[in-house]
N, C-alpha and C positions, 0 to 999 in steps of 0.2 A: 249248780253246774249242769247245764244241758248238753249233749254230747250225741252226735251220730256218727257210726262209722259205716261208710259207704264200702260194701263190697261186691264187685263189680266182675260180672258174671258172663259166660261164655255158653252154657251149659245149664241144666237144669241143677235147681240149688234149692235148698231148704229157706220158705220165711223166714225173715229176721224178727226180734223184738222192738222192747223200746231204747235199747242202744247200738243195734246192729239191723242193717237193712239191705239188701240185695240188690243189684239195678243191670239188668240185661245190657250187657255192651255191645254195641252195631245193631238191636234192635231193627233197624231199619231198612237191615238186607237180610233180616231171619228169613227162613222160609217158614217155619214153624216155631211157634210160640211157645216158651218155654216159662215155667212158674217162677217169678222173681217178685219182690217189693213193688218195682218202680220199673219201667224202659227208659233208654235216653236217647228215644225217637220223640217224646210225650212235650209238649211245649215248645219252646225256644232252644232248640237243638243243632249240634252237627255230628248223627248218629251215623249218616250214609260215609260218612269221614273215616269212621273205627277200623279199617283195614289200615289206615295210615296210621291216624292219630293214636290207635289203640287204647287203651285205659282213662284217656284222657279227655274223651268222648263222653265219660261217665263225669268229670270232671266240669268241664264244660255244661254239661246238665245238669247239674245241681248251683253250680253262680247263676245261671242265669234263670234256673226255677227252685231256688233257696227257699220259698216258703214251704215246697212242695215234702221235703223232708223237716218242719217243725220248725223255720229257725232256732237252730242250735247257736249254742255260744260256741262250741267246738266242733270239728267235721272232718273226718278222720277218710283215709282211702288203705283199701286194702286190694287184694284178689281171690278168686275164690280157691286159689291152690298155694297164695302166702300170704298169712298174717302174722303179725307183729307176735313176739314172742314174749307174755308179761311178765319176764324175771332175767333183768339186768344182774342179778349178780353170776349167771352164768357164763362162762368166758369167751363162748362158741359168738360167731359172726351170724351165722347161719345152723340149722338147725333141720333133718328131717325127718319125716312120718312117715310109714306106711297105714296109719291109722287109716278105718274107713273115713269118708268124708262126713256123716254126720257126727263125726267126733272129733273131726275139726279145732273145732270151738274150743271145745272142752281140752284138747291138746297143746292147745295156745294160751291157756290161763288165763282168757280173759274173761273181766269181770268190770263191773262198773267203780267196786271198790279199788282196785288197781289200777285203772285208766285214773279216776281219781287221785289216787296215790300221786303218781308220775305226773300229773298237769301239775299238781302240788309242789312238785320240786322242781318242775322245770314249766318254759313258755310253751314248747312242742314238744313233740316227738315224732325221730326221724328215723330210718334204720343205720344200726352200727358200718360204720364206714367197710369198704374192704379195701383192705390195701392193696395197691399194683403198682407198677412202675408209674410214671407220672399220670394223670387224668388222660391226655392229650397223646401219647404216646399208648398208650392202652387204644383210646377207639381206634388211632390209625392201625392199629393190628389188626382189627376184626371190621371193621368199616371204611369209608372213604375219607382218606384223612379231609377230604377237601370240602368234603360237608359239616364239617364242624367249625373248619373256618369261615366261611361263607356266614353260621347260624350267631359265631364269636361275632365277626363283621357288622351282622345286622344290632346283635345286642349293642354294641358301642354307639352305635350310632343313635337305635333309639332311646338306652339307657344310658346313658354315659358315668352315670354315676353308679353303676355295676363294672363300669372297665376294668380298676382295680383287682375286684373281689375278682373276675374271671380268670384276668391274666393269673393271678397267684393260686385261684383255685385248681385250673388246667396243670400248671406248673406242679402241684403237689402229688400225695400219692393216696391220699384217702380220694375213695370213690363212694357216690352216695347211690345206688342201684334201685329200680321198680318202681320211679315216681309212687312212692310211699310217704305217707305222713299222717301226722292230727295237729291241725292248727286253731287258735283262735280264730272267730270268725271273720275278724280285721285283717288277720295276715291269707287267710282262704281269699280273699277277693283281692288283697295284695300280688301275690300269685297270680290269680288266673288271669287280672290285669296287666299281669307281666308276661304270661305263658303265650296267650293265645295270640295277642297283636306279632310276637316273635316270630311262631308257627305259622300263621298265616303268611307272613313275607318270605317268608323262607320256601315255602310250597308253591309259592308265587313266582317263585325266583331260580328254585331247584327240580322244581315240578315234583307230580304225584307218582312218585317211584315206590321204591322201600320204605317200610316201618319208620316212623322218623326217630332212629336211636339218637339224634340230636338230643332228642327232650328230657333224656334222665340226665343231659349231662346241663343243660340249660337246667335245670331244675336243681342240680348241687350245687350252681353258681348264686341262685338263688338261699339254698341254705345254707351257705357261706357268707351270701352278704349280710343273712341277718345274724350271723354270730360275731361277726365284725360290728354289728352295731349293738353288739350285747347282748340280744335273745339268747336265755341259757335253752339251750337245746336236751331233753332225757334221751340217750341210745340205745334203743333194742335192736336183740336181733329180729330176723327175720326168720317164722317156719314156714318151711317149703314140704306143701304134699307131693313126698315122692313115688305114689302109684307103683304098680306093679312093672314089670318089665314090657306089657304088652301096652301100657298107659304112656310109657317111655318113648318105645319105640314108635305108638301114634303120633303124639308131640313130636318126634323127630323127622316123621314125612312130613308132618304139618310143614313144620317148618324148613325144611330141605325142599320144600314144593314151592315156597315165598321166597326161597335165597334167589336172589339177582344175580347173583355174582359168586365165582370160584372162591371168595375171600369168606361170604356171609354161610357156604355150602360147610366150606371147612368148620366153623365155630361152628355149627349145628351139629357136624361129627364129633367133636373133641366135646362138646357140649353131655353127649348122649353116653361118651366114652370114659371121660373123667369126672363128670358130676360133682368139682368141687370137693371133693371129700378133703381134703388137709384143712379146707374150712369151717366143717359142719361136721355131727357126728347125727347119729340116727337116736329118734326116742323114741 
């Protein structure tokens, strides 16, 4: 088994190995170059995109220059401040650190033995669901409800045989968060063949506003349909480097600076405020 897991970078980051590899996200509006693996300005790219697309920029570079990281049979997407947490028998959703960042890694258990383990007993792996009130009633709280319909709209139409799995997946209350994952390499171009024609119409249609929070949720519709066709999916949680207060509080202009809207300003306060804690405990 071949295996990369792509973590995809903002910031200066430590090289990866031969199962973990870095890759500079929006490269293409850096001003300064910062040490990663790979950029996803490098090839067949849409890196100048990454204030919209966010993460997915990283995503997009690697389908379309798949040899450039080994073809792997597996391909994994993280962030440089969440990765997957390798020990499901813990009960937490989520999980934080103030570990420094190059202990990371090492805080996350991951290992090649373990990524192993888990392809072994399952087809992917996704992060553990969080639960909210419905899928669909959760974004209209913190977003535009009318963007998600609009992104539902396009999916029926070009997928129609995702209709199902959306309506039922919107209507539930597990939420899949962080366009996170490790897929075989079948289902990685599955995806991205599904992701990207979506997003493009949809930015075509809605224009280049806000972050497109459509996509984590077009992307649970996605890991819904394939559990519905049987993919056993493995659930981890996720650890989140939770930095200092002053690490906090940057993240929190970041993002208070990007809010469009009184609705998106508010989640950045309550964000910074309640940090999820009834979900996560600190290690």
């Amino acid at each position: 088994m071949k295996a990369k897991l792509l973590v995809c970078c903002h910031k200066e980051s430590a090289r990866g190995d031969d199962l973990i590899v870095t890759v500079k996200a929006g490269a293409a509006l850096a001003d300064e170059r910062i040490r990663c693996d790979f950029r996803d300005d490098e090839g067949e790219n849409i890196s100048a995109l990454n204030p919209i697309y966010n993460e997915l920029t990283v995503v997009y570079w690697a389908w379309k220059n798949y040899d450039r990281i080994g073809d792997p049979d597996y391909v994994g997407l993280m962030h440089y401040r969440r990765y997957f947490y390798f020990d499901d028998a813990t009960r937490e959703i989520r999980l934080r650190t103030r570990a420094p960042k190059q202990r990371f890694r090492e805080k996350s258990l991951l290992s090649e033995e373990r990524l192993r383990e888990y392809l072994d007993r399952g087809d992917l792996i996704c992060p553990r669901p969080s639960r909210r009130r419905s899928v669909q009633e959760h974004y209209a709280a913190a977003h535009n409800a009318e963007d998600l319909s609009v992104a539902v709209r396009i999916l029926k139409r070009r997928f129609p045989e995702y209709a199902q799995a959306a309506e039922e997946y919107l209507a539930g209350e597990d939420n899949w968060f962080f366009n996170m994952f490790v897929f075989p390499k079948e289902i990685f171009f599955r995806y991205a063949e599904y992701i990207f024609p979506l997003l493009e119409e949809y930015v075509e249609e809605r224009g280049k506003g806000e972050r497109l929070y459509v996509s984590e949720r077009l992307t649970g519709i996605f890991l819904y349909r394939l559990m519905r066709e049987g993919y056993r999916p493995v659930f981890l949680p996720v650890l989140c480097w939770e930095g200092s207060l002053k690490d906090r509080m940057r993240a929190f202009r970041e993002e208070w600076k990007h809010a469009e809207s009184l609705k998106r300003k508010a989640v950045a306060l309550a964000r910074l405020l309640m940090r999820r804690r009834k979900e996560s405990r600190r290690i």
